[in-house]
C-alpha positions as CSV (number, residue, x, y, z in Angstrom):
1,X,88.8,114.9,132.7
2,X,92.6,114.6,133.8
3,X,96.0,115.9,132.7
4,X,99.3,115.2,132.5
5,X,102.6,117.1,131.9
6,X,103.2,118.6,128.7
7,X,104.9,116.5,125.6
8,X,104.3,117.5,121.9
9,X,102.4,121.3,121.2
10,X,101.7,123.9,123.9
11,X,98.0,122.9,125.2
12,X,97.8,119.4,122.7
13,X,97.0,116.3,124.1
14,X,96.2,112.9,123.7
15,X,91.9,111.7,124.2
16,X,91.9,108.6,125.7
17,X,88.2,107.0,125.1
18,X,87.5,103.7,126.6
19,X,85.6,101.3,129.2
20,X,86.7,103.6,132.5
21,X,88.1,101.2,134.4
22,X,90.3,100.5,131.3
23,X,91.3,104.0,130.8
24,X,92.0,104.6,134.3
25,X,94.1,101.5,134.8
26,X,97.6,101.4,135.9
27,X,98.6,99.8,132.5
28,X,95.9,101.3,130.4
29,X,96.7,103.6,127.5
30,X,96.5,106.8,129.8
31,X,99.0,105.6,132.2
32,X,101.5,104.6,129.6
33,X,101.0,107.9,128.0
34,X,101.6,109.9,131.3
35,X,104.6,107.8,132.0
36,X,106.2,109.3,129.4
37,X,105.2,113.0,130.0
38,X,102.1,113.1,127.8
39,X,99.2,115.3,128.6
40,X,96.0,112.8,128.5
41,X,92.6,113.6,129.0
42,X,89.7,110.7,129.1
43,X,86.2,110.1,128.0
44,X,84.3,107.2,128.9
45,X,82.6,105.3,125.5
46,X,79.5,107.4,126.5
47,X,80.5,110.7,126.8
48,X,79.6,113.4,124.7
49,X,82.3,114.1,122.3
50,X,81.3,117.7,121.7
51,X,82.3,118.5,125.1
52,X,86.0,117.8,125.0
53,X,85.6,120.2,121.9
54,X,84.2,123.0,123.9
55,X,87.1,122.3,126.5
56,X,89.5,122.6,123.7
57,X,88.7,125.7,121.8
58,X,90.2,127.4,125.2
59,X,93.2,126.6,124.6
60,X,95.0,123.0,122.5
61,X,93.9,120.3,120.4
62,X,93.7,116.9,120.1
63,X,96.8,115.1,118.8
64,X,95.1,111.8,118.9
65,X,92.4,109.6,119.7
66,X,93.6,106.4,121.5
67,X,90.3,104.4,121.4
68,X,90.4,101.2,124.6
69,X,87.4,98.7,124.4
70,X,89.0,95.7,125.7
71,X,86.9,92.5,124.8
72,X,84.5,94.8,123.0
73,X,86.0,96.1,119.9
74,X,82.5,97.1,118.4
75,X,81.6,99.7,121.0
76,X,84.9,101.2,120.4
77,X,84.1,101.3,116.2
78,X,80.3,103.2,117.4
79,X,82.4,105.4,119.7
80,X,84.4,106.3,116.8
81,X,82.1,107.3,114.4
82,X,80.2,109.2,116.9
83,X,83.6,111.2,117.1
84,X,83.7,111.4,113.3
85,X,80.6,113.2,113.1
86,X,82.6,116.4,115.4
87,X,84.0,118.3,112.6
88,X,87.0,119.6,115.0
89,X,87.7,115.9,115.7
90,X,87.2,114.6,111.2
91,X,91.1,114.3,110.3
92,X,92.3,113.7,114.4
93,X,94.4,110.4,113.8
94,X,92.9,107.3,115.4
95,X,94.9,103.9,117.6
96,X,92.5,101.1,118.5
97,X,94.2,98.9,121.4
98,X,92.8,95.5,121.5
99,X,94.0,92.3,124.1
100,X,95.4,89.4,121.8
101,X,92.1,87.4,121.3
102,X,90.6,90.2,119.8
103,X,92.9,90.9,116.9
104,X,91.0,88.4,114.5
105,X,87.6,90.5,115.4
106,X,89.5,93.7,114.1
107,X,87.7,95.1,111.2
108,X,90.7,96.8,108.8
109,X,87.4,99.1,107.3
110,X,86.7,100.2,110.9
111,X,87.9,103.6,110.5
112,X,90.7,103.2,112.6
113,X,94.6,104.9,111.3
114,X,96.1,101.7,113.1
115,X,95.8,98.9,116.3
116,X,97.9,98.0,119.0
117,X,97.7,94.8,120.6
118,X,98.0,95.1,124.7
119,X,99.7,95.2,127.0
120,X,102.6,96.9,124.8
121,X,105.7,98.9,125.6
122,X,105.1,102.5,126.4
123,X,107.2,103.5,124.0
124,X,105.5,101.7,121.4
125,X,102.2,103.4,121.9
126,X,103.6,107.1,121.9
127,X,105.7,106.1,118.8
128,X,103.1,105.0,116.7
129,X,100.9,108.5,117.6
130,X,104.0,110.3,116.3
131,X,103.8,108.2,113.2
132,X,100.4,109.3,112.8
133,X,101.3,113.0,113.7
134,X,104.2,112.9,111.0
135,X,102.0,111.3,108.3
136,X,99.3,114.1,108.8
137,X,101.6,116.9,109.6
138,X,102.4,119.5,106.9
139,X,105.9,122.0,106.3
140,X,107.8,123.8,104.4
141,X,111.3,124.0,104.2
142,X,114.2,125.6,101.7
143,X,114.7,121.7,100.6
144,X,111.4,120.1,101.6
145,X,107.6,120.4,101.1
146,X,105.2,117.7,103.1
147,X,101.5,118.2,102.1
148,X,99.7,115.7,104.1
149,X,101.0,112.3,102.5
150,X,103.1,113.8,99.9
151,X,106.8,115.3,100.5
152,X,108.7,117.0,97.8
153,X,112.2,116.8,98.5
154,X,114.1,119.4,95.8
155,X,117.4,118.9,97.6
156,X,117.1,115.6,96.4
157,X,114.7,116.1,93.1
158,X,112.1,113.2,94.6
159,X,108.8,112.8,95.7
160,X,106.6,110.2,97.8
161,X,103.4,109.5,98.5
162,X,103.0,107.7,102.2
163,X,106.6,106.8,101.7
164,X,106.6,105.5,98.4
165,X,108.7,107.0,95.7
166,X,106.6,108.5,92.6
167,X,108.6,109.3,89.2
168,X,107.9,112.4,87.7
169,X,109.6,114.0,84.8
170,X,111.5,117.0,85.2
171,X,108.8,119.3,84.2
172,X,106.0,117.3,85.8
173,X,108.6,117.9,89.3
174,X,108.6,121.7,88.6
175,X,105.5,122.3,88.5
176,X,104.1,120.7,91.0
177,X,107.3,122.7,93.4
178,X,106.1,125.8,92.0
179,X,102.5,125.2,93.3
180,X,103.5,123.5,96.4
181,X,105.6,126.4,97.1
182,X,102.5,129.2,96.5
183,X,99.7,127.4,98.0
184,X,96.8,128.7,98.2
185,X,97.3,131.3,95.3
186,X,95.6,131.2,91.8
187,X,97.4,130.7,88.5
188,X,96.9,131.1,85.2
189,X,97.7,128.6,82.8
190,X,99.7,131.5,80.8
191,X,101.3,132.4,84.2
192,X,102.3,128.6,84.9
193,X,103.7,128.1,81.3
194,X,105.9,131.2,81.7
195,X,107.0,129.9,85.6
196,X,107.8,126.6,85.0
197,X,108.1,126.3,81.4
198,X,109.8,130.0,80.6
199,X,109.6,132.9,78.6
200,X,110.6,131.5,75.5
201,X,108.8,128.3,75.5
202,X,106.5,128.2,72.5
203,X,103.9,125.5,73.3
204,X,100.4,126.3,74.4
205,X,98.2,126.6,77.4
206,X,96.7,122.8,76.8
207,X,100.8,122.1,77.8
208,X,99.5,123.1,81.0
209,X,96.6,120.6,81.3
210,X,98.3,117.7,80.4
211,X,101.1,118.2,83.1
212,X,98.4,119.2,85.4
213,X,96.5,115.5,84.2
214,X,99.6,113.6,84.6
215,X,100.4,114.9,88.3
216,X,96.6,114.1,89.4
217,X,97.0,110.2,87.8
218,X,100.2,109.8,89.7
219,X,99.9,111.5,93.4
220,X,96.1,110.9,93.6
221,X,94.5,112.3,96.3
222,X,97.4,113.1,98.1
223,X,97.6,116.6,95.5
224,X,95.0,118.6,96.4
225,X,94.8,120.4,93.0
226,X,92.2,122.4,92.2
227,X,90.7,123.9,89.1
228,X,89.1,126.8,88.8
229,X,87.3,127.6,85.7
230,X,88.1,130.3,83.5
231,X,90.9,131.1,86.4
232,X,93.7,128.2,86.0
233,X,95.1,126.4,89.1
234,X,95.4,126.4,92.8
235,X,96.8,124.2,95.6
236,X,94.5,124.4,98.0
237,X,96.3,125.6,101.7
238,X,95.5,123.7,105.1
239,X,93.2,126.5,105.6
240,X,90.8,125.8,102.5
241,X,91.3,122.1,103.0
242,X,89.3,122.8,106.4
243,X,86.5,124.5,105.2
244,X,86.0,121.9,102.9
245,X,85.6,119.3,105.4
């Protein structure tokens, strides 16, 4: 294992997994990465995957896997789903590199977040692992909520789904900003009716339901909503969405 200086998170880094005389090339992926201040550890396609866990639960994580297999894109797609099967490593975004001839052998149901054809411009590579970083990422701001996929922007009374805008009537938009805001926390359907629909609103607890039906048709599985029975509603916090897993 090797490392680099530090860009990104204290203690993160980029896993390099590849061929080794591919990943310790002078125009490989880990060389690129480095270039640009990176820390980079490697594995070679047959290492054990568990071990670069073990390394990291002293200290960092993996931002992302960078998978190098040259003309072999197949041993890269078995490396990948041995590194699947590491709970630690289940949600770490994925890159693929592959040399030109290779891109009509790529298999879009491989696994893989996205590909990158080599040689590329550094800059290129490290940009596309901060797309995947962004589109996984989660925050919460005074104007903005991002929960995986989704962002609820109340400065601007919008939301999206992977970048794509998703009407939602007004009351539909409120609710879902009043769970997004209290994740993690259970609410009634009598509490959510007198939260987002006020004290003096006259409809019933089904009101709830239906709102609650609408959101789940429209967001998908980028709301992770869920019921409890006989309790009312919760969205679920990064922390229950990794014990799920």
């Amino acid at each position: 294992m090797e490392g680099g200086s530090k860009v990104g998170k204290p203690g993160s880094f980029v896993l390099v997994v590849g061929h080794r005389a591919l990943v310790d090339g002078a125009e490989g992926a880990a060389a690129m990465l480095r270039q640009l201040g990176s820390e980079v550890r490697t594995l070679d396609l047959w290492d054990d995957f568990v071990a670069i866990v073990e390394q990291t639960r002293l200290g960092g994580d993996v931002r992302a896997m960078v998978f190098e297999a040259g003309e072999r894109p197949d041993l890269a797609s078995a490396a990948l789903r041995a590194a699947r099967k590491v709970p630690e490593l289940g949600e770490t975004p994925t890159i693929l590199t592959l040399p030109p001839r290779q891109i009509t052998a790529f298999d879009p149901a491989s696994g893989f977040d996205d590909f990158l054809v080599m040689p590329c411009v550094p800059a290129e590579l490290y940009a596309r692992i901060r797309s995947l970083e962004w589109s996984r990422s989660e925050f919460a701001t005074e104007e903005r909520l991002k929960i995986g996929s989704l962002v609820v922007d109340r400065a601007a009374h919008e939301v999206s789904v992977d970048g794509r805008r998703v009407t939602l009537t007004a009351k539909e938009f409120l609710l879902l900003g009043f769970l997004a805001s209290n994740r993690g926390r259970v609410f009634s359907r009598e509490t959510l009716l007198a939260r987002v629909w006020g004290s003096r609103y006259e409809g019933g607890a089904r009101t709830v339901d239906i709102h609650v039906r609408r959101l789940r048709a429209k967001l998908g599985d980028a709301l992770p909503l869920e019921t409890l029975r006989g309790a009312g509603y919760k969205l679920r916090a990064p922390s229950d969405l990794s014990k799920s897993r």
